[in-house]
C-alpha positions in Angstrom: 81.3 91.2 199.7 79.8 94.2 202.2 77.1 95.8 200.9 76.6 99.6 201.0 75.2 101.2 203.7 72.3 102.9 202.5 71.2 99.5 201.5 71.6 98.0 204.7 69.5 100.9 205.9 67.1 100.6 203.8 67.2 96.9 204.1 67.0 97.2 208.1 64.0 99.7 207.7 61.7 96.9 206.2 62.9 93.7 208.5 65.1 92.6 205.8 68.5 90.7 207.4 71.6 91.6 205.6 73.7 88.6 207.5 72.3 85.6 209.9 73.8 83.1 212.1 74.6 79.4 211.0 73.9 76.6 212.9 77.3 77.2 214.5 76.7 81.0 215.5 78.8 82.0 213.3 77.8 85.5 210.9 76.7 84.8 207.0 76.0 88.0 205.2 73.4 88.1 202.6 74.2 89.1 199.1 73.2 92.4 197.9 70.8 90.7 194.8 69.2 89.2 197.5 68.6 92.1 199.5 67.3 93.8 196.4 65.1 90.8 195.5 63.6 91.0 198.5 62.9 94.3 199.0 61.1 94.2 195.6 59.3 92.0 197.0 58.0 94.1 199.6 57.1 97.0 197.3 60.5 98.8 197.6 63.0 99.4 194.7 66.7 99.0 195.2 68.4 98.5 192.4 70.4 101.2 191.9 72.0 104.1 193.9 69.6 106.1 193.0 66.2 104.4 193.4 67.9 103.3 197.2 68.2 107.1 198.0 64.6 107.9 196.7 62.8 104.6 198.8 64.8 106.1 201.6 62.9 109.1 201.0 59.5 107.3 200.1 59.7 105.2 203.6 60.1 108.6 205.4 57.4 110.2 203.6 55.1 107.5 204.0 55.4 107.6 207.1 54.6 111.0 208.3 51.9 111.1 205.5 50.1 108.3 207.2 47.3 109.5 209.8 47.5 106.4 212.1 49.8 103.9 212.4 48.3 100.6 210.2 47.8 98.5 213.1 48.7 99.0 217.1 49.0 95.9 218.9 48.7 94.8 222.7 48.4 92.9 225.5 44.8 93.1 228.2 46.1 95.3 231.0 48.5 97.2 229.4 48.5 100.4 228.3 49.9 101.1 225.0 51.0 104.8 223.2 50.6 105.4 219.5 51.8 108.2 217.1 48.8 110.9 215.2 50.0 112.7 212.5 48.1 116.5 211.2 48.8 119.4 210.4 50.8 121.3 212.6 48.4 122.8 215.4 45.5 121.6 214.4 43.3 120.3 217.2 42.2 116.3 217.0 39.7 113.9 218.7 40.8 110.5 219.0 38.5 107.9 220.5 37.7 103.8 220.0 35.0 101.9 218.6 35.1 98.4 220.1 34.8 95.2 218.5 30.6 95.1 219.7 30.4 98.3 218.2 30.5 100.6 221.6 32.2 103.8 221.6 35.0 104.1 224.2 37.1 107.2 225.4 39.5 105.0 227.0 42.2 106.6 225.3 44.0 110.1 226.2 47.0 112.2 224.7 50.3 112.1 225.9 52.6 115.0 226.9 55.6 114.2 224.1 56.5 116.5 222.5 57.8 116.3 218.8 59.4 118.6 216.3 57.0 118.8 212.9 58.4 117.9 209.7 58.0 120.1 206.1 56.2 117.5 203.9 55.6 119.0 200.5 54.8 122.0 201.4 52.6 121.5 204.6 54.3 121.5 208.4 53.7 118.1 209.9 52.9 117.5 213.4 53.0 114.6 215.4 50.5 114.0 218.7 51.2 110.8 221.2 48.2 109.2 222.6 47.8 106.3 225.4 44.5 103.5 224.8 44.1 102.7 228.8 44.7 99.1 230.4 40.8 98.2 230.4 40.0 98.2 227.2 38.6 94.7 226.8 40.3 91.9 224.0 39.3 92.1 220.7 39.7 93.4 217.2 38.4 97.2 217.7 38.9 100.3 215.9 41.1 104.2 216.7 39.1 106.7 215.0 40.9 109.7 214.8 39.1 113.1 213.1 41.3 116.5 212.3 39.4 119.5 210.6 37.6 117.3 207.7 39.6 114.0 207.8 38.7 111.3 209.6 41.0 108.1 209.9 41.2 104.9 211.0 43.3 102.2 212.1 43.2 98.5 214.1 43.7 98.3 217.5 44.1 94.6 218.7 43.9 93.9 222.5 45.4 90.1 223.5 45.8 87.9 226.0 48.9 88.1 228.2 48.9 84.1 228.4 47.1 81.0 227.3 48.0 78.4 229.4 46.1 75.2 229.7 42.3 74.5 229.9 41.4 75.0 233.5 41.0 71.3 234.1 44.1 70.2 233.4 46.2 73.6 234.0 48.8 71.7 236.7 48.5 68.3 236.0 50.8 66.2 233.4 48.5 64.8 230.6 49.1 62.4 227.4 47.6 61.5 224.2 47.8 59.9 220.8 49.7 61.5 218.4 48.1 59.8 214.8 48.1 60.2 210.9 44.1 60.1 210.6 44.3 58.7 207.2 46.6 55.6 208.3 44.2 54.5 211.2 41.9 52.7 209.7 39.1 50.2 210.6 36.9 47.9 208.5 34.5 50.5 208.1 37.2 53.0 206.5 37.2 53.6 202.7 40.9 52.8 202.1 42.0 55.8 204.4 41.0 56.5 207.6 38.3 59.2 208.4 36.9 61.6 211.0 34.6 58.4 212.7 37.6 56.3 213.2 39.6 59.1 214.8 36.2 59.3 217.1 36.6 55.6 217.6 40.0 56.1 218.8 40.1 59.0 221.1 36.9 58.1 222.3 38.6 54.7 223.6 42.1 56.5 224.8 39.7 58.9 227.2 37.4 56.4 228.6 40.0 53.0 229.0 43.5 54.6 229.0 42.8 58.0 230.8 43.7 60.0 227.6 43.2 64.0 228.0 43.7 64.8 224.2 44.9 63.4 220.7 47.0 65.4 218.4 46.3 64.4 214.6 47.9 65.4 211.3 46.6 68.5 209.5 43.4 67.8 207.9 43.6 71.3 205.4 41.7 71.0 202.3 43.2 69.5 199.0 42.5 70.8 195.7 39.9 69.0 194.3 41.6 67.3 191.9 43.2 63.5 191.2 46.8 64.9 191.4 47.0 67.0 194.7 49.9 66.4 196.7 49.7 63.5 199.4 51.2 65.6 202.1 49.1 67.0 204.8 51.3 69.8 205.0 50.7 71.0 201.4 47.9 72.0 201.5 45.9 73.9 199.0 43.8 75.9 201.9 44.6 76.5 205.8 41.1 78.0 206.6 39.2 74.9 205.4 38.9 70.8 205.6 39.4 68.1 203.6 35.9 66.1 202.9 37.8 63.0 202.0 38.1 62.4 205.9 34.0 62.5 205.9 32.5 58.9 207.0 30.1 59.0 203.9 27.6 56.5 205.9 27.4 59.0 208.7 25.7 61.8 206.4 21.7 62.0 207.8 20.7 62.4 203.8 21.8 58.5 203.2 18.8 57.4 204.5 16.4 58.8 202.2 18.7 58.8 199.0 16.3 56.5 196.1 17.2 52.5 196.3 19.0 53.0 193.1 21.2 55.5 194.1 21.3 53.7 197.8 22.4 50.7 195.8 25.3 52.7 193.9 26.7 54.0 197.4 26.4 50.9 199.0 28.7 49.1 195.8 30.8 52.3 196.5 31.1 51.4 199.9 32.4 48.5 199.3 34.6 49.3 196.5 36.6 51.2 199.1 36.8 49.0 202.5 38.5 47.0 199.7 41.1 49.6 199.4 41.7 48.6 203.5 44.0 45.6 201.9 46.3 47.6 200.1 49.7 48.5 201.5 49.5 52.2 200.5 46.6 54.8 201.1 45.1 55.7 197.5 44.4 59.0 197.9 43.2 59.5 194.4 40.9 56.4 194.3 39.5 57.5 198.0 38.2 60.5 196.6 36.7 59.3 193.2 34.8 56.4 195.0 33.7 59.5 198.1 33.0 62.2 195.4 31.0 60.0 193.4 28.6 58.8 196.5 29.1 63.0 197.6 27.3 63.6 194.7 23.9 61.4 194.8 23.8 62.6 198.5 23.9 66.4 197.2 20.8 65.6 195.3 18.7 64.8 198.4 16.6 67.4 199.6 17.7 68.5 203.2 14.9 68.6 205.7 13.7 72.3 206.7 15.9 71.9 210.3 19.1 70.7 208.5 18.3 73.4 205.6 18.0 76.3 208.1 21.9 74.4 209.6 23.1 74.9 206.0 22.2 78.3 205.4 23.8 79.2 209.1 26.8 77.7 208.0 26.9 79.5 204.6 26.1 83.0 206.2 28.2 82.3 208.8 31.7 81.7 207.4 30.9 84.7 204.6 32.6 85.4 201.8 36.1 83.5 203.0 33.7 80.3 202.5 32.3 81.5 199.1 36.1 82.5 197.6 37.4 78.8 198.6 34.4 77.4 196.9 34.4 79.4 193.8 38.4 78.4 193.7 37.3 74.9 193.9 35.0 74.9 191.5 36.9 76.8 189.2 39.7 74.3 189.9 37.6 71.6 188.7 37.3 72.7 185.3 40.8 75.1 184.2 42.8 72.7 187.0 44.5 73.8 190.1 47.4 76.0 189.2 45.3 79.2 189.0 48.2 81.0 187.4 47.7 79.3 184.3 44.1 80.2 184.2 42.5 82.7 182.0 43.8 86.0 183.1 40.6 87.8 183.7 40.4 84.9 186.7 43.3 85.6 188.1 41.8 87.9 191.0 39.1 87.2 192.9 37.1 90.0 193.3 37.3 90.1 189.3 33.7 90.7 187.0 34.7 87.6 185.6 35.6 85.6 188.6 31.5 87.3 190.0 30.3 85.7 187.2 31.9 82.2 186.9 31.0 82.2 190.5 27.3 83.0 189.2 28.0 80.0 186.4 29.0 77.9 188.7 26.4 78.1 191.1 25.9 74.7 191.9 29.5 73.6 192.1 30.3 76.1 194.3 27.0 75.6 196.7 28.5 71.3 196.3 31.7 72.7 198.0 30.4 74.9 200.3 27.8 72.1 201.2 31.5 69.4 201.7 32.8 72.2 204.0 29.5 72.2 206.4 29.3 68.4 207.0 32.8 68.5 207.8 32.1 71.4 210.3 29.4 69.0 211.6 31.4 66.0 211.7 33.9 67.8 213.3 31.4 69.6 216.1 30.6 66.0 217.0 34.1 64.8 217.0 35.1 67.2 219.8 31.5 66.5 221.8 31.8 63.2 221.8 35.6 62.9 222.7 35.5 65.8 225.8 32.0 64.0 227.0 34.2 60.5 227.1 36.6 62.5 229.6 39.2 64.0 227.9 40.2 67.2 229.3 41.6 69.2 226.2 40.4 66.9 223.4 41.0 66.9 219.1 44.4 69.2 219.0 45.1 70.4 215.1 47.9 70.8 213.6 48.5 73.7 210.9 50.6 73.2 209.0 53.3 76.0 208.2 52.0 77.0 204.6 49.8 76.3 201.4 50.9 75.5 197.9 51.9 78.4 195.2 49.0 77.6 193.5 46.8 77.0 195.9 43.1 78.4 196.8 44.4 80.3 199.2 47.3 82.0 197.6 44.8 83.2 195.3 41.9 84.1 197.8 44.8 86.1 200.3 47.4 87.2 197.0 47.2 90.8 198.4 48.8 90.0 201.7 51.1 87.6 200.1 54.9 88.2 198.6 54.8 88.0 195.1 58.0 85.8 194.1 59.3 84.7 197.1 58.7 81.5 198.6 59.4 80.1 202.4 62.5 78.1 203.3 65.1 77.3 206.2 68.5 78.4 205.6 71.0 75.7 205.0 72.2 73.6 208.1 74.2 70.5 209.1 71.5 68.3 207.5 70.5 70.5 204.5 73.7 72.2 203.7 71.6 73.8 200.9 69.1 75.3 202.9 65.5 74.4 201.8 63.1 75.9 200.0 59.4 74.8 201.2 57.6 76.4 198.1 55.1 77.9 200.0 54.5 81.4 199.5 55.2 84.0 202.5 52.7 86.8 204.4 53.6 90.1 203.7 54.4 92.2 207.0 53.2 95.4 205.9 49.8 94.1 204.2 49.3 91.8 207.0 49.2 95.1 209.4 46.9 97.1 206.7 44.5 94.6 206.8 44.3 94.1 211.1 45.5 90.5 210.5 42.3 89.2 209.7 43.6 87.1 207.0 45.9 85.0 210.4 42.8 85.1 213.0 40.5 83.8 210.5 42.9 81.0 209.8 43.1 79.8 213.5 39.5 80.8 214.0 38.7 78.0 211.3 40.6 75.4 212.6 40.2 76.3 216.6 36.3 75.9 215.4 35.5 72.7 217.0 39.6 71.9 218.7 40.5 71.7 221.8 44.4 72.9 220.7 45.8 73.6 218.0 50.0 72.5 217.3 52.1 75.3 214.9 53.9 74.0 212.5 57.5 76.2 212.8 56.2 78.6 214.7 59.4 80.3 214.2 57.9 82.1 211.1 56.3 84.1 213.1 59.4 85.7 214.5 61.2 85.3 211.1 60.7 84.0 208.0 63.3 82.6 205.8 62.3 84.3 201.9 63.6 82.6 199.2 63.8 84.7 195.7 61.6 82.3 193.2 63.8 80.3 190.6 67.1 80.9 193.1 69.0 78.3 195.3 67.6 78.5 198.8 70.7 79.5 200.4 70.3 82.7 198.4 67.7 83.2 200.7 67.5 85.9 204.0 65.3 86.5 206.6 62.7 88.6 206.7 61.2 90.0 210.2 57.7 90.0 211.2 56.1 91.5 213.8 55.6 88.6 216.4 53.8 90.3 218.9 51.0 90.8 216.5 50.7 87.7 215.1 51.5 85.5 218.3 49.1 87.7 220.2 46.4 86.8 217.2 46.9 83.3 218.1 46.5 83.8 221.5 43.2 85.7 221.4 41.7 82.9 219.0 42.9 80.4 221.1 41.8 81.9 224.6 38.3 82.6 222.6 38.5 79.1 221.6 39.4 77.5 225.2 41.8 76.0 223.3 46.1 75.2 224.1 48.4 75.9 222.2 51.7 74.3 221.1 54.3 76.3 218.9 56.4 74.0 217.1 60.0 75.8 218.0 62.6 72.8 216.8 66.0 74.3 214.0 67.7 77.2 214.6 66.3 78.8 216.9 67.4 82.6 218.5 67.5 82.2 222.4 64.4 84.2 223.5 62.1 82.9 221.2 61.3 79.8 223.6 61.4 82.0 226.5 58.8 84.5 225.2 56.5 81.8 224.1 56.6 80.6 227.6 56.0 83.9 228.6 52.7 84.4 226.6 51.5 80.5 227.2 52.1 78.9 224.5 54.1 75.4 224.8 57.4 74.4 223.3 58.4 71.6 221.6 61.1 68.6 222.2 61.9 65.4 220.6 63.9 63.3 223.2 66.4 62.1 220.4 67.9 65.8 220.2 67.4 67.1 223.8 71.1 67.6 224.8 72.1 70.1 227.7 75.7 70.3 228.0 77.1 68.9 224.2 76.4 65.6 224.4 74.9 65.1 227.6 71.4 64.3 227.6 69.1 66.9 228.9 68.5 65.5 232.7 64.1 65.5 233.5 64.2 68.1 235.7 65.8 70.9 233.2 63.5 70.0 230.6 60.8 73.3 229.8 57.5 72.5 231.6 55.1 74.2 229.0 56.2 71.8 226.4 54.8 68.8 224.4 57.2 66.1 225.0 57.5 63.2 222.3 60.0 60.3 221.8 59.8 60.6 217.8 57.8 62.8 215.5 56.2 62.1 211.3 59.5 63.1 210.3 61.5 60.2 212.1 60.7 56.3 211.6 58.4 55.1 214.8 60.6 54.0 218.3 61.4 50.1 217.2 61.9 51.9 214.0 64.4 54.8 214.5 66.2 52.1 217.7 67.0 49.9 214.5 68.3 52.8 212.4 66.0 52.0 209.6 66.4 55.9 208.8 69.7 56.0 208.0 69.6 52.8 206.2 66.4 54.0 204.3 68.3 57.4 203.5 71.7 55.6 202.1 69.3 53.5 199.5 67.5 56.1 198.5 71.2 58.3 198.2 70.4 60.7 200.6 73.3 60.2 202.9 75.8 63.6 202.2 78.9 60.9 204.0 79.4 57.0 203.9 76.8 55.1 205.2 79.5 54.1 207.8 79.7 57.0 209.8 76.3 58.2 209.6 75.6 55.0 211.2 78.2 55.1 213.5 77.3 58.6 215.2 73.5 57.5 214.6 73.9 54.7 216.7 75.8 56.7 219.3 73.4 58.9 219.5 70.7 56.5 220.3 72.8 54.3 223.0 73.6 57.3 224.6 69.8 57.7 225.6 69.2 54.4 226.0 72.0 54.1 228.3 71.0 57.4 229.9 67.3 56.3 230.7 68.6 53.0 231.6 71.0 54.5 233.9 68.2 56.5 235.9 66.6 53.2 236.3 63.6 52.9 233.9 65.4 50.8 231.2 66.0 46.7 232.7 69.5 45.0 232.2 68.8 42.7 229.0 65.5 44.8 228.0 63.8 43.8 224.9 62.6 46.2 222.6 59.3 46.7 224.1 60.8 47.7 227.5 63.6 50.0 226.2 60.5 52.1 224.4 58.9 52.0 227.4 61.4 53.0 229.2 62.0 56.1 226.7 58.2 56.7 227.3 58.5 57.0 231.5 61.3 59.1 231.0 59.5 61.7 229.2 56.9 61.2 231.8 59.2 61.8 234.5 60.1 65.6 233.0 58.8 68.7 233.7 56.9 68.3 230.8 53.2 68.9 231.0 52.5 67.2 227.4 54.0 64.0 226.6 52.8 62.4 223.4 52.5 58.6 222.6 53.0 58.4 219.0 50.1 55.8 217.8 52.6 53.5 215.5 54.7 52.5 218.6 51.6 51.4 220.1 51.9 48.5 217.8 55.4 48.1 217.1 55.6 50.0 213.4 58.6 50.5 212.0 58.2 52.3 208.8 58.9 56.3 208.6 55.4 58.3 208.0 57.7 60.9 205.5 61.2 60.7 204.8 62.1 64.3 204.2 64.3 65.0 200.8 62.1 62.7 199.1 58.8 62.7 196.7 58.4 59.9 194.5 61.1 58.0 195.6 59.4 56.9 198.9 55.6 56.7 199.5 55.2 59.8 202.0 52.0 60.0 203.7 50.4 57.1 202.1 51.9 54.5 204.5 49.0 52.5 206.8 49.4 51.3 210.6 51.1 47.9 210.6 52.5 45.7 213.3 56.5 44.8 214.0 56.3 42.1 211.7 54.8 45.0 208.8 51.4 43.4 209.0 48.4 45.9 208.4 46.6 46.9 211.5 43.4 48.4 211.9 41.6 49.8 214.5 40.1 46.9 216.0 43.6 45.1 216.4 44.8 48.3 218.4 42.2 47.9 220.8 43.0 44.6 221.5 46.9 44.5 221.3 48.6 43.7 224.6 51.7 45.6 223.4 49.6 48.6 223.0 48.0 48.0 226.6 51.2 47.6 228.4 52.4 50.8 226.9 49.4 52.8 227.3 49.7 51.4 231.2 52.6 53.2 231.7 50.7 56.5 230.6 48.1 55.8 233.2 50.2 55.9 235.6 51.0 59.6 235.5 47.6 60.1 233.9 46.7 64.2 235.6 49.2 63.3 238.1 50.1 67.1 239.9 53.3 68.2 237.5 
């Protein structure tokens, strides 16, 4: 059914898509309730005839009423135009205040000349002026005063590309891609923590050549038994989860009492005998950590580590204190802050202020869990770069937080209100998906200068050498999902991905730091293109790499900013997904949408195709055994344009078991599944230094190991 055209207007005014493409290219339109939902969403009525003519009206009058545009964007050498608005003929003085606080004239007006606008009353005019090409990068300010009024707006200045660390700009480099928590080693509490990752990339760099090590999101949890297992459900972006910390590790365990040195040390051991089990007990980790957390809060810190502490605290401002105060509030109404108390329900609330004043010491316990992170962290990245890698610990972020989480409550103001992120329905999901995450508001994101975004990848680019997007294609678009509908009621919404990517950049040149865009599902053509353009890396998963149907994509045509893997968390490991145990896995658990038959059938012929492929181009032996044709796989990828190419940890050992298995929850144990051998045996870290498989392997690596690309 068409929808009337002063909707789509409307609709089109705000980013909102009336139709989209499938998977096949083909045009879906959008329903009209969900074009109203979504624009209600955004702060814009719909619903009748009536109220579409008079937002029509409101969006026009806005916009000549506003002074300044909200938020002008840009890249460092360009010059850039924005719009004034006054009173007709009367004079203005426009000039910049930079990010250090200087006052720069860089910035003229343009000969464009406008017709004013009647606006209640009052003749509108409308003056063009240009900020010049050297204006440095940075968050600064357009000050802009007519007659009596003075306003303001945000004037971001980014990098035109990111690129590589200088050390390894033109060279092809590799690195472990690992769950942190499934890595462990007999010092590990039942999960594996920020010393074992140290452990491990520490030994890639120095015996294996490794320039980096991509590892799982590591966003804080709520503080609570029942928070969600997966990494990428996070309950806050711009913060860690302590239940990585190496308790032992903390300087204040040397002076706790010898009773409460006694009580950590039957802790201790309480969790390496979690290191037997078959699946990582989140839940118990933390009880055994929190309690030991605790004792070690009580010791005194010396003056030096005091004067750390208080740096820290001042440092990371009133972001640090909101996440702490959610925390602690968390701990005693639970972590779905909706169902809270009402007066809590905002954090800048006179009764939030005074819980937070209540709650003094729980929040100073949280904010104190957050610092020895930062410092575990700080010597996480020290250590690994002084061992020889080039890049070092790359983050992922994952693509969202919970609905109830600390940051939906901390950021509400720049979020939707009832809508949630999806994907729109495809050959696998024929549903579409509905990630219940809630979504940035475009407009509010521009109001507030994107601080809420740069803080987010200033947090985890802290102590990185990278950082990896999840589905980075949210920044271009985002799929909205009307809360309590089916997700393929859903429509995109636009954002405005100059801003945003160019936020990423700016951290991450800031940082020194790369940066990989996760750009896999449906994506529009240019969007790889422009991320190469700006220096951000693609990525590609050699199981779906076709260039002409169902030929596979030959080495040379494949992107060379791009992080090149064989599998990824969402597929079983190599010796797993060449066995198929993911379809087999997905028609016991009644996931399969055809007969197990076919899915295995065109499964299969996926995979021989590639093996056959890579065999033909000689990397693959006549009569290879399983250890070959994944190393064959591997020197492929090696042999692309690629300047990434990640070794995924599990085939290092011959794991077969899947990390997740989307579509599920409880029926399979997402996230919680350890490092084990071929034969399902549990590995630790130990046996990973020592395995010959994962030698041979990691040989191949070192071969191409900075090699000119």
């Amino acid at each position: 059914m068409s929808i009337h055209p002063d909707l789509r207007d409307l609709a089109h005014r705000y980013g909102v898509a009336t139709e989209y493409d499938d998977s096949d290219g083909n045009p879906v339109p959008v329903s009209g309730e969900t074009i109203v939902a979504v624009l209600a969403a955004l702060g814009v009525q719909a619903d009748t005839t009536e109220s579409i003519h008079f937002s029509l009206y409101l969006q026009w009058r806005n916009h000549w009423a506003r002074p300044l545009p909200a938020c002008v964007v840009t890249r460092a050498g360009w010059e850039v135009e924005f719009w004034a608005h006054l009173p007709h003929g009367q004079p203005i003085e426009v000039h910049l205040e930079l990010e250090d606080g200087t006052v720069s004239h860089d910035v003229w007006q343009v000969d464009r000349p406008v017709e004013p606008v009647e606006l209640e009353g009052q003749s509108i005019g409308e003056a063009w002026f240009a900020v010049g090409a050297g204006v440095p990068l940075g968050y600064h300010r357009i000050r802009a005063r007519s007659g009596d009024h003075e306003s303001t707006a945000h004037l971001i200045v980014t990098p035109q590309y990111v690129g590589l660390p200088e050390s390894v700009r033109d060279v092809k480099t590799w690195g472990y891609m690992t769950q942190v928590y499934a890595t462990r080693s007999p010092f590990s509490w039942g999960m594996g923590d920020l010393r074992d990752l140290t452990e491990l990339a520490t030994w890639s760099a120095r015996d294996q050549k490794a320039d980096w090590v991509l590892i799982n999101p590591i966003h804080a949890a709520a503080p609570v038994p029942e928070a969600p297992a997966s990494p990428y459900s996070p309950s806050s972006r711009r913060f860690f989860n302590p239940i990585y910390l190496r308790v032992e590790d903390i300087p204040e365990v040397a002076y706790l009492s010898p009773a409460d040195a006694a009580t950590v040390a039957e802790l201790r051991e309480q969790g390496r005998a979690l290191n037997a089990e078959d699946a990582i007990d989140r839940p118990r980790v933390w009880e055994l950590k929190s309690e030991a957390l605790e004792l070690i809060k009580a010791v005194e810190l010396s003056p030096l580590r005091q004067a750390s502490f208080d740096a820290f605290r001042a440092e990371m401002g009133e972001a640090l204190e909101r996440y702490a105060t959610w925390s602690a509030l968390a701990e005693v109404h639970g972590d779905r802050w909706r169902e809270w108390p009402e007066e809590l329900h905002r954090p800048d609330s006179a009764a939030v202020a005074q819980a937070r004043h209540e709650l003094a010491e729980r929040v100073e316990f949280h904010v104190w869990l957050q610092w020895l992170v930062d410092e575990e962290l700080r010597a996480l990245q020290h250590e690994v770069t002084e061992a020889g890698m080039g890049i070092g610990v790359i983050h992922d972020m994952a693509v969202g937080v919970g609905l109830d989480s600390a940051d939906s409550w901390a950021l509400q103001d720049v979020l939707a209100e009832g809508m949630t992120m999806g994907a729109p329905p495809d050959f696998f999901n024929q549903m579409g998906q509905d990630w219940a995450l809630p979504v940035w508001r475009p407009d509010k994101l521009a109001e507030a200068g994107y601080e809420p975004l740069a803080q987010l990848f200033r947090t985890v680019l802290r102590h990185a050498g990278g950082i990896r997007v999840d589905h980075i294609l949210g920044f271009f678009r985002a799929w909205w999902v009307p809360e309590g509908e089916l997700p393929l009621k859903g429509t995109y919404v636009r954002l405005d991905h100059d801003a945003m990517i160019g936020v990423l950049a700016l951290e991450a040149v800031r940082a020194g730091a790369v940066t990989i865009g996760e750009d896999l599902g449906l994506v529009q053509a240019w969007v790889q293109h422009y991320l190469g353009e700006r220096g951000i890396l693609g990525t590609s998963i050699l199981w779906f790499e076709y260039a002409y149907g169902t030929e596979p994509r030959p080495p040379q045509e494949w992107r060379r900013l791009l992080l090149a893997t064989v599998t990824v968390h969402d597929l079983p490991p190599t010796a797993g997904f060449l066995e198929g145990v993911h379809v087999t896995l997905r028609d016991r658990l009644g996931l399969l949408n055809r007969p197990y038959e076919e899915e295995e059938a065109e499964d299969r012929a996926n995979r021989d195709t590639w093996v056959s492929y890579v065999r033909s181009l000689g990397m693959i032996p006549d009569g290879a055994d399983e250890e070959q044709v994944i190393e064959g796989l591997y020197r492929f990828l090696l042999s692309t344009n690629a300047l990434m190419v990640g070794f995924n940890l599990p085939d290092a050992v011959g794991d077969r078991r899947p990390v997740n298995q989307p579509g599920t929850d409880k029926e399979y144990p997402n996230w919680k599944v350890p490092l084990s051998d071929s034969e399902g045996n549990l590995v630790d870290m130990a046996d990973i230094m020592t395995s010959e498989r994962a030698r041979r392997l990691a040989q191949v690596f070192m071969e191409y190991a900075r090699r000119p690309a």
